[in-house]
C-alpha positions in Angstrom: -119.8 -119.9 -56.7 -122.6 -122.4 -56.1 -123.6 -123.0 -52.8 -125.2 -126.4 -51.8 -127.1 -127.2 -48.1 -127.2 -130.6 -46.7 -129.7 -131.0 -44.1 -129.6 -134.6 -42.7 -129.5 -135.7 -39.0 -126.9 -138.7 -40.2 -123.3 -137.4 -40.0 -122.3 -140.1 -42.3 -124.5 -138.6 -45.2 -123.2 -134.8 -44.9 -119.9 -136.3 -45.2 -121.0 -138.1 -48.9 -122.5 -135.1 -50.3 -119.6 -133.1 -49.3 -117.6 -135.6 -50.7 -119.1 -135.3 -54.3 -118.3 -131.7 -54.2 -114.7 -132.2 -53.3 -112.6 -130.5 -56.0 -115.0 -128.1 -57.0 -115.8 -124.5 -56.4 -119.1 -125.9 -54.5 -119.6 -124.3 -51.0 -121.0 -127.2 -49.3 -122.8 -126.3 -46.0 -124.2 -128.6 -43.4 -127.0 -128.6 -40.9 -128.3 -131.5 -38.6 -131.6 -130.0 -38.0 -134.3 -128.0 -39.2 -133.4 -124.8 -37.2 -129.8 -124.5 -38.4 -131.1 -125.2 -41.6 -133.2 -122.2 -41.8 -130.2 -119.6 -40.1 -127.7 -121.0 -43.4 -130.7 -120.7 -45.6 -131.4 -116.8 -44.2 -127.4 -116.1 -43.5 -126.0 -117.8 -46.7 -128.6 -117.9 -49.6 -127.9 -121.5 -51.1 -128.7 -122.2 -54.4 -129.9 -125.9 -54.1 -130.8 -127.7 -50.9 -130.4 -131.9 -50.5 -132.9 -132.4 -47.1 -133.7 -135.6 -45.8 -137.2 -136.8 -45.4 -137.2 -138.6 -42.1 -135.8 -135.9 -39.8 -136.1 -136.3 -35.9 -138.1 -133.4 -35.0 -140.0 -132.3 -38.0 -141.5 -134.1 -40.3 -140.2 -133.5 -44.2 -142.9 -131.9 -45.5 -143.6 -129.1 -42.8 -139.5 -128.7 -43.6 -140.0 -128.4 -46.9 -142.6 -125.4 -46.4 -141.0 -123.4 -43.9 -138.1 -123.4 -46.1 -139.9 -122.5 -48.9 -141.6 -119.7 -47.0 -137.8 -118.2 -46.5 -136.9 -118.6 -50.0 -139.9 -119.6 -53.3 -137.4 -119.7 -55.1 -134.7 -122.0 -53.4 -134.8 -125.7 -55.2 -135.0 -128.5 -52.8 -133.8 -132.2 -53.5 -134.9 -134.7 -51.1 -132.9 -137.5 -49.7 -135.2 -140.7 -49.1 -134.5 -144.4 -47.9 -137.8 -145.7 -49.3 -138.3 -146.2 -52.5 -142.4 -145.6 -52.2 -141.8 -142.7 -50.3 -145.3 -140.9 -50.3 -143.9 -137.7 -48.1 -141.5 -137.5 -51.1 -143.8 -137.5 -54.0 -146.3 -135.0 -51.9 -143.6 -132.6 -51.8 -142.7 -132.5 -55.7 -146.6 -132.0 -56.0 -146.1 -128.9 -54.1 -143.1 -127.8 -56.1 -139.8 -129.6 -54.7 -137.3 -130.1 -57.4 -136.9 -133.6 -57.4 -135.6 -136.4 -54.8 -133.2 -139.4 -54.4 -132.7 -142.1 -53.0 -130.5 -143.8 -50.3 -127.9 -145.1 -50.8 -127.0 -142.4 -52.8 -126.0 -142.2 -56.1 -123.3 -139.6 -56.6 -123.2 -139.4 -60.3 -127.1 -138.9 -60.4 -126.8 -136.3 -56.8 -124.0 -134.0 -59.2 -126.5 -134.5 -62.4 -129.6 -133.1 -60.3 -127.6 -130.9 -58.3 -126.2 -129.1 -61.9 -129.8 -129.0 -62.7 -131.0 -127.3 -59.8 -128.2 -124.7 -60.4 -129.5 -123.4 -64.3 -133.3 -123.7 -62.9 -131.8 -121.2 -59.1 -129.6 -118.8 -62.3 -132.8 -118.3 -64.2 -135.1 -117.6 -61.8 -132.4 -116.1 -59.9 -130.7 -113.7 -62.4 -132.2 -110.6 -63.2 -132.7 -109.7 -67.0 -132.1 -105.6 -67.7 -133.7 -104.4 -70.7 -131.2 -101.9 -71.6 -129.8 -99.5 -73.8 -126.4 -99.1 -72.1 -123.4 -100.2 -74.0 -121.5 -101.3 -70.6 -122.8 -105.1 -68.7 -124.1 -104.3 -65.3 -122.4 -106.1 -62.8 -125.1 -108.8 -62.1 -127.5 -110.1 -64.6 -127.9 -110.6 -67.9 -129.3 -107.9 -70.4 -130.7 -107.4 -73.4 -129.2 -104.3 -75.0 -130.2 -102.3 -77.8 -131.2 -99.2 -79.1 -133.0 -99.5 -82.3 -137.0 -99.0 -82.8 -137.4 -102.8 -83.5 -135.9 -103.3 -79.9 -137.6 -100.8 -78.5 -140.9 -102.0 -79.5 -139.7 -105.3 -77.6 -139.1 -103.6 -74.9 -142.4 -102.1 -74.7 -144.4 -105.5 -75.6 -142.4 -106.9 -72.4 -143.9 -104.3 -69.9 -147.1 -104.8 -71.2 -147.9 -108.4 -71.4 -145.4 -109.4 -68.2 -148.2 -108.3 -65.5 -151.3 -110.4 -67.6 -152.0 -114.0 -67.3 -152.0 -114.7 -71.1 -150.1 -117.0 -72.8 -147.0 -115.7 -74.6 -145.6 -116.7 -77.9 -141.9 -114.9 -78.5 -141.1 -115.4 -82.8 -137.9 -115.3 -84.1 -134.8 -116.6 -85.3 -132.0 -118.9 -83.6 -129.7 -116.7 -81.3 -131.7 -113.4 -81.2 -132.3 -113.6 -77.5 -136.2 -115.5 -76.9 -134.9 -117.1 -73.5 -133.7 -113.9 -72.0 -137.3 -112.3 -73.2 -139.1 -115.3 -71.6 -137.3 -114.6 -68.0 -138.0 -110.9 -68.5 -141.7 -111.6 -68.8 -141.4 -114.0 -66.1 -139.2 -111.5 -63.5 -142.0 -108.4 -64.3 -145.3 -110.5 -64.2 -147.1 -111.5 -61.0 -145.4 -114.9 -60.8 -142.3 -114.1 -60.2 -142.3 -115.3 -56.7 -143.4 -119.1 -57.8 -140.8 -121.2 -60.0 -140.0 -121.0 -63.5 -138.7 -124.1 -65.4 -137.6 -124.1 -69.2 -137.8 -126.8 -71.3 -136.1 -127.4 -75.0 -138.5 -129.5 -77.2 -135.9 -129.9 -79.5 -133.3 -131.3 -77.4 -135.0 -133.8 -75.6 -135.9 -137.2 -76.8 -139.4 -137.2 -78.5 -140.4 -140.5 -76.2 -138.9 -138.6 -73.1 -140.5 -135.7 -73.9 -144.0 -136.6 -72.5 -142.9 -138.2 -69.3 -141.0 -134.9 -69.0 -143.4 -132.3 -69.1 -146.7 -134.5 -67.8 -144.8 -137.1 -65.4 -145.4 -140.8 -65.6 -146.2 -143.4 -63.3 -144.4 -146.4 -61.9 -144.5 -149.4 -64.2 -146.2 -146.8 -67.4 -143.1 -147.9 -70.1 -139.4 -149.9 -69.4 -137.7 -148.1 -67.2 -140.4 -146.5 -65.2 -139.5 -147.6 -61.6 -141.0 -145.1 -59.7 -143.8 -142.7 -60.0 -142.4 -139.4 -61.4 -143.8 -135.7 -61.4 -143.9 -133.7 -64.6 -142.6 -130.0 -65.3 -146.4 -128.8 -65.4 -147.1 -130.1 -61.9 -144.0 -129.0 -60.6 -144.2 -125.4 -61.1 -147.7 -125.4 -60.2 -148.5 -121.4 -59.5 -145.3 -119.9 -61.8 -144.2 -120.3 -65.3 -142.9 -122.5 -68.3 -141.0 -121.3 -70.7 -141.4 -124.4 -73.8 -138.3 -123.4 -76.4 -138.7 -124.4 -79.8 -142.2 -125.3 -79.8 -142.4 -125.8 -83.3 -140.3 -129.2 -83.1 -143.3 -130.8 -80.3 -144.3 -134.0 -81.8 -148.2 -134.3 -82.8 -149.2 -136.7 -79.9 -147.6 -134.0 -77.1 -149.8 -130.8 -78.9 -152.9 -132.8 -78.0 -151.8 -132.6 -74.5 -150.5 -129.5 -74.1 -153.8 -127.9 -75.7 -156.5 -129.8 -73.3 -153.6 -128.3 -70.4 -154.1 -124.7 -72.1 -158.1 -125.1 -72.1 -158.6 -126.9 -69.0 -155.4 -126.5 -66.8 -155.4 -130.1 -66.1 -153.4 -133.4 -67.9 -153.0 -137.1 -66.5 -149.6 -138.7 -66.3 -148.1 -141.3 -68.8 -149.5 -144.2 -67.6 -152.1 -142.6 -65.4 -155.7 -142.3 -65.3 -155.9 -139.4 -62.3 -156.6 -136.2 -64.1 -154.5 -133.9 -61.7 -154.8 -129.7 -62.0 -152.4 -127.4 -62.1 -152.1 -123.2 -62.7 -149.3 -122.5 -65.0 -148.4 -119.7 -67.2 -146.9 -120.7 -70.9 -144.4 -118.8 -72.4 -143.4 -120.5 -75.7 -140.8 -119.3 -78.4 -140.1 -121.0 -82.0 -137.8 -119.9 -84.7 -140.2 -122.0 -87.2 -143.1 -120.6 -89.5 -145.6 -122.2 -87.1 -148.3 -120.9 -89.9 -146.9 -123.1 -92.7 -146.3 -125.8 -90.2 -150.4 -125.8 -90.1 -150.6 -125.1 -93.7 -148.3 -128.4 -94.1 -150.3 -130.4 -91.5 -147.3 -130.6 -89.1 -148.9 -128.3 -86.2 -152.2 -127.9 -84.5 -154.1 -124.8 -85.8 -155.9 -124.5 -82.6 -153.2 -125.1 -80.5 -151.2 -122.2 -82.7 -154.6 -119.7 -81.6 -153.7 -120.9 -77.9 -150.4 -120.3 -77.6 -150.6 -117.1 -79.9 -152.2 -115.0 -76.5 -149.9 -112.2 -77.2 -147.0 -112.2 -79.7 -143.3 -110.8 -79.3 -141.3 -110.7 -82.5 -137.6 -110.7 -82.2 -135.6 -108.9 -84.9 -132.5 -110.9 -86.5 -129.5 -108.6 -86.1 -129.0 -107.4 -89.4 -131.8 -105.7 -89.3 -131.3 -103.6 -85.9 -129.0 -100.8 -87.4 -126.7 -99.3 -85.0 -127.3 -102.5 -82.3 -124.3 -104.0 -83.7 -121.8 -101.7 -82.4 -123.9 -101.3 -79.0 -123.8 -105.1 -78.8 -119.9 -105.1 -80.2 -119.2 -103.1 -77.1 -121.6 -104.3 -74.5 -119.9 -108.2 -74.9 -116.3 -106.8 -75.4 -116.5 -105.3 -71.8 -118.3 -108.0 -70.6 -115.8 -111.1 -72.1 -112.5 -109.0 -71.3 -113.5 -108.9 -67.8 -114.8 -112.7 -68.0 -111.2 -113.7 -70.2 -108.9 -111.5 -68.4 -108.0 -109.4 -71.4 -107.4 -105.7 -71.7 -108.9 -104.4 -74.6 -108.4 -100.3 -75.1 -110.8 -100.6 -78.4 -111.8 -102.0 -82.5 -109.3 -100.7 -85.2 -112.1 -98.7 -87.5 -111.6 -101.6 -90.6 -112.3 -103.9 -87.8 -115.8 -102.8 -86.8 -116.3 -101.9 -90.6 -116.3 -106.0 -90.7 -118.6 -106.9 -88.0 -121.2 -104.3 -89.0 -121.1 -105.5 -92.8 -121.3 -109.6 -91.6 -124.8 -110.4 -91.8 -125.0 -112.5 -88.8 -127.1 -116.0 -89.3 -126.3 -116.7 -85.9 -127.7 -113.4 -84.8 -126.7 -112.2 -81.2 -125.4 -115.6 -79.8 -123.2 -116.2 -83.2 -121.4 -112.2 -82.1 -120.8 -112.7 -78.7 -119.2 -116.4 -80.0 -117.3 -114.8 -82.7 -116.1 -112.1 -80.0 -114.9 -114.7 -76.9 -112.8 -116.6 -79.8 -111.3 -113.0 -80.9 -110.3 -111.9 -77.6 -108.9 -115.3 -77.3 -106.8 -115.2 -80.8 -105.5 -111.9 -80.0 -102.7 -110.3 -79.3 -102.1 -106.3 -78.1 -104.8 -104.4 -76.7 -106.1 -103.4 -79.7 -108.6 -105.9 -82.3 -107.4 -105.6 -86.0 -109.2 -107.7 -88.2 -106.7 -110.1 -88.1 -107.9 -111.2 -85.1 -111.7 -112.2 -86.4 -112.3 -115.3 -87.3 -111.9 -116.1 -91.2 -116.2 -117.0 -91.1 -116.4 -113.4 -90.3 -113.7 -112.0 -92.4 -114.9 -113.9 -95.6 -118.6 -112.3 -94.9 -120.2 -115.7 -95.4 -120.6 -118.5 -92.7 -118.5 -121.7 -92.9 -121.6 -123.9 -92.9 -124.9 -121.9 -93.7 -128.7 -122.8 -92.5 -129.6 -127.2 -93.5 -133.2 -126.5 -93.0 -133.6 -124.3 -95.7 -131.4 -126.3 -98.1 -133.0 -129.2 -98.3 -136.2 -129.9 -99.7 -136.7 -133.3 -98.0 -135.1 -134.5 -94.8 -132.8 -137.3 -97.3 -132.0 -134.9 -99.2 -128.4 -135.0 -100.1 -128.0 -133.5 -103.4 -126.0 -130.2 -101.8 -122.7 -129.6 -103.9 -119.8 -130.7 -101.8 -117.2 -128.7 -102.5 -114.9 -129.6 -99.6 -114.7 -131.2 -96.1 -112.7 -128.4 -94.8 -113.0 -126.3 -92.2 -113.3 -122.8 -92.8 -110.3 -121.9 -90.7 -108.6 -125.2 -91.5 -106.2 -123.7 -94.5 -105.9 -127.6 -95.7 -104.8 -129.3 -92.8 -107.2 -131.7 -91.4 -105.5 -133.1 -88.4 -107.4 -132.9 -84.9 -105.7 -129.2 -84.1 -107.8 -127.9 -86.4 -110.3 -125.9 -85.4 -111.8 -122.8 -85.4 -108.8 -121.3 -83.6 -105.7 -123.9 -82.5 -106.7 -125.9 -79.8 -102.8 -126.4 -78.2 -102.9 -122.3 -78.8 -106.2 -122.1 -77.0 -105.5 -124.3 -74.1 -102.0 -122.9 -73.5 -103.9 -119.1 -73.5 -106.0 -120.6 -71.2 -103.7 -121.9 -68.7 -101.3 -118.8 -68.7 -105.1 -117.4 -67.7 -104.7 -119.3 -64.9 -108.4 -121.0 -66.1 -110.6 -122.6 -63.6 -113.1 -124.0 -66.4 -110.9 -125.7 -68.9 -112.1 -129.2 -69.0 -115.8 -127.6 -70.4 -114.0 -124.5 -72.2 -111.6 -127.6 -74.0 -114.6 -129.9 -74.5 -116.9 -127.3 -75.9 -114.4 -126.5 -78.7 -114.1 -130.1 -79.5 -117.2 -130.6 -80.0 -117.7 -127.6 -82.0 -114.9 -129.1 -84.1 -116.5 -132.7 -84.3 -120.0 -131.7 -85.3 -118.5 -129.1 -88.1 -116.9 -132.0 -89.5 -119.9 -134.3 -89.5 -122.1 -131.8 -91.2 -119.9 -130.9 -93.8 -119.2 -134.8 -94.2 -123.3 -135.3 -94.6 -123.8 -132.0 -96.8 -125.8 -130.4 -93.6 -128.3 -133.3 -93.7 -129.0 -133.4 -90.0 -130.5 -136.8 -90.2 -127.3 -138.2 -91.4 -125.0 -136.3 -89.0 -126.9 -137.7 -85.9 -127.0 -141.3 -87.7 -123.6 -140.8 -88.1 -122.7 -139.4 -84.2 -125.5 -141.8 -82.9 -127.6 -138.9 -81.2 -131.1 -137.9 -81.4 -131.8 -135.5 -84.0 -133.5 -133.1 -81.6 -130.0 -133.3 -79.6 -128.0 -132.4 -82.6 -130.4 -129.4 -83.6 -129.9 -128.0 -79.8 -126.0 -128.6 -80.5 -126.0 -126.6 -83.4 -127.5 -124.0 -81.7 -126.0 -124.2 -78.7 -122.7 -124.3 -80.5 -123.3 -121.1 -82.7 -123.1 -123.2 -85.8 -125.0 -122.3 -88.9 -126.3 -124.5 -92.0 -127.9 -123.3 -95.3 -127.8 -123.0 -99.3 -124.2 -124.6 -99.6 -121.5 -125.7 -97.9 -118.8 -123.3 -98.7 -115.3 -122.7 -96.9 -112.2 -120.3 -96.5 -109.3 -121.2 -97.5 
């Protein structure tokens, strides 16, 4: 359960932040000075810390670094009644998460505060490399057994203590986040911050401002001066996911950072240092991406340090059962279901499936099993029809179409897979009144997400298949960013390719 510290002498703002908590399963804590700040931070390891700037005793930024001294790790938010606060931006040069300011907006205090949590979990949350078939009980892992794995494995320990840049290869959903942390948690800088960043799922005119900063006044909407990704995690590492979608204008950029350490801001003409390590992952031919003009071939030599190359699951043998049973005692525990073990046919299935999705598709085709099923025991009844057919609903869009307009893809139906002809807003991959009634007798204490995760699942399977997996069209059509949609899809587990095709 998150745990959030307030430090603020005013009673009056303690009782707002706890306020925008109410109704969670936040553990608010609050201190009115410095010193019981630094017993809750010691005693009760909080994962994100709101401090206010203008304390009576200390002054914000000598706060900031003896709480940093007690925890590198710990993100800190400050609270600041001045909109030109200069204490505040010094502090997010030396690493402070980010800061708002009074009167407070709650909406924006819960958005950063959710923030803070993912960035606290992944620097946080030790990754295993493993070849157990049970979860530990903390962490994540990355389990497997096979050679290609192995190799992996090896490749981690070696590049994880050098200060080279890192480029992890391979497709979507084999597991290049969890590899990034690993390098991160066994390397040198594991004491300084680690912030990931999707190029893909954020705009392409955000996108600069993002990782470089801006400053106040540089485009509409810039009211303040703001500090990049690359100047926040000054001394530790960032992990850039899906480099292969970076626009043209940002590889410029990001290769005078990789020669020269330094950038300026958008809008800026201060050229400002800064020590990072890059870790970068793509699921893209980043070669033919030069070959077809679309990608820096010096900034490929850059980023290409040291190379890890992820196997796609079909290809890892034996991993599928270790992985079958490493998520099965992992989700029953998570779902509250017993599960005493696979009827033989059953893992017959899941090894023969040739998994597009790779690892992230199995362990979403497992949760929705152990959801659907009934007994102790899975029978292949139980697996969703995707699976069951051996083909996916909705296959990769990237490698269907020849140009991005493309829409001459045989529609054969609008479907779902799982549908059997009725198209009304129940049907989805499993029932949705089904699922949320499971859920309840679960006694669930994550339904609204759990609910609006399968809806939107649902919602985008339908626009795709309406738009013959043209992505353009589908996020025309849902009025979203491309980039968005393609970290949807992924997200989501869903898969595009050669035709639309469903089970019926």
């Amino acid at each position: 359960m998150p745990v959030v510290l307030v430090v603020d002498d005013d009673r009056s703002v303690r009782h707002i932040i706890k306020g925008a908590f109410a109704g969670t399963e936040h553990t608010v804590l609050e201190a009115a000075d410095v010193e019981d700040a630094l017993r809750l931070v010691r005693d009760q390891t909080p994962d994100v810390v709101f401090l206010d700037i203008e304390l009576p005793e200390i002054s914000g930024l000598e706060a900031f670094d003896k709480i940093k001294a007690l925890d590198g790790k710990l993100p800190v938010i400050y609270i600041t009644g001045g909109g030109t606060s200069n204490t505040a931006i010094e502090a997010m040069k030396l690493g402070a998460f980010d800061y708002l300011l009074k009167p407070l907006n709650l909406a924006q205090l819960r958005e950063l505060a959710a923030r803070a949590f993912e960035i606290r979990r992944l620097m946080k949350v030790p990754v295993a490399l493993s070849s157990a078939v049970s979860p530990a009980d903390f962490g994540d892992q990355i389990v497997g057994r096979s050679s290609q794995m192995q190799e992996v494995f090896k490749a981690i320990g070696r590049v994880a203590p050098q200060n080279v840049t890192v480029l992890i290869r391979g497709e979507s959903g084999t597991g290049k986040e969890l590899v990034a942390r690993a390098i991160y948690q066994h390397g040198d800088r594991r004491d300084a911050p680690f912030l990931a960043v999707n190029c893909a799922a954020i705009p392409e005119q955000l996108l600069e401002s993002e990782l470089f900063g801006h400053e106040k006044g540089a485009f509409t909407g810039a009211d303040r001066q703001r500090i990049g990704k690359f100047e926040q995690c000054n001394g530790g590492t960032i992990f850039l996911d899906e480099i292969g979608d970076m626009p043209a204008m940002l590889q410029s950029k990001i290769l005078r950072l990789l020669q020269q350490q330094e950038f300026q801001r958008v809008g800026g003409n201060e050229t400002i240092k800064t020590d990072v390590r890059i870790v970068a992952a793509t699921n893209r031919n980043l070669e033919q991406m030069v070959a077809d003009g679309q990608f820096r071939e010096d900034l490929l030599y850059r980023l290409n340090g040291y190379s890890i190359c992820l196997p796609p699951l079909r290809d890892r043998g034996d991993d599928t059962t270790i992985l079958v049973q490493h998520y099965l005692a992992r989700l029953s525990r998570e779902i509250k279901r017993e599960v005493q073990g696979l009827a033989p046919s059953t893992l017959t299935i899941l090894r023969a499936y040739h998994w597009p999705g790779n690892v992230r598709e199995l362990e979403g085709v497992l949760r929705q099993t152990l959801l659907q099923m009934t007994g102790t025991i899975i029978a292949p009844e139980f697996l969703p029809n995707v699976v069951t057919a051996g083909r996916p609903a909705i296959e990769d869009a990237d490698t269907l179409h020849s140009g991005e307009n493309d829409t001459t893809a045989p529609q054969e139906s609008t479907t779902p897979a799982s549908c059997d002809g009725d198209t009304t807003v129940n049907c989805l991959p499993f029932d949705l009144r089904e699922f949320i009634r499971g859920k309840l007798g679960q006694t669930s204490d994550n339904l609204y997400a759990e609910t609006l995760e399968m809806m939107e699942l649902y919602l985008l399977t339908q626009v795709l298949t309406q738009s013959n997996g043209n992505q353009s069209e589908a996020a025309r059509i849902l009025g979203i960013t491309r980039g968005s949609l393609r970290h949807k899809i992924r997200s989501l587990g869903i898969n595009i390719g050669s035709k639309i095709e469903t089970t019926e």
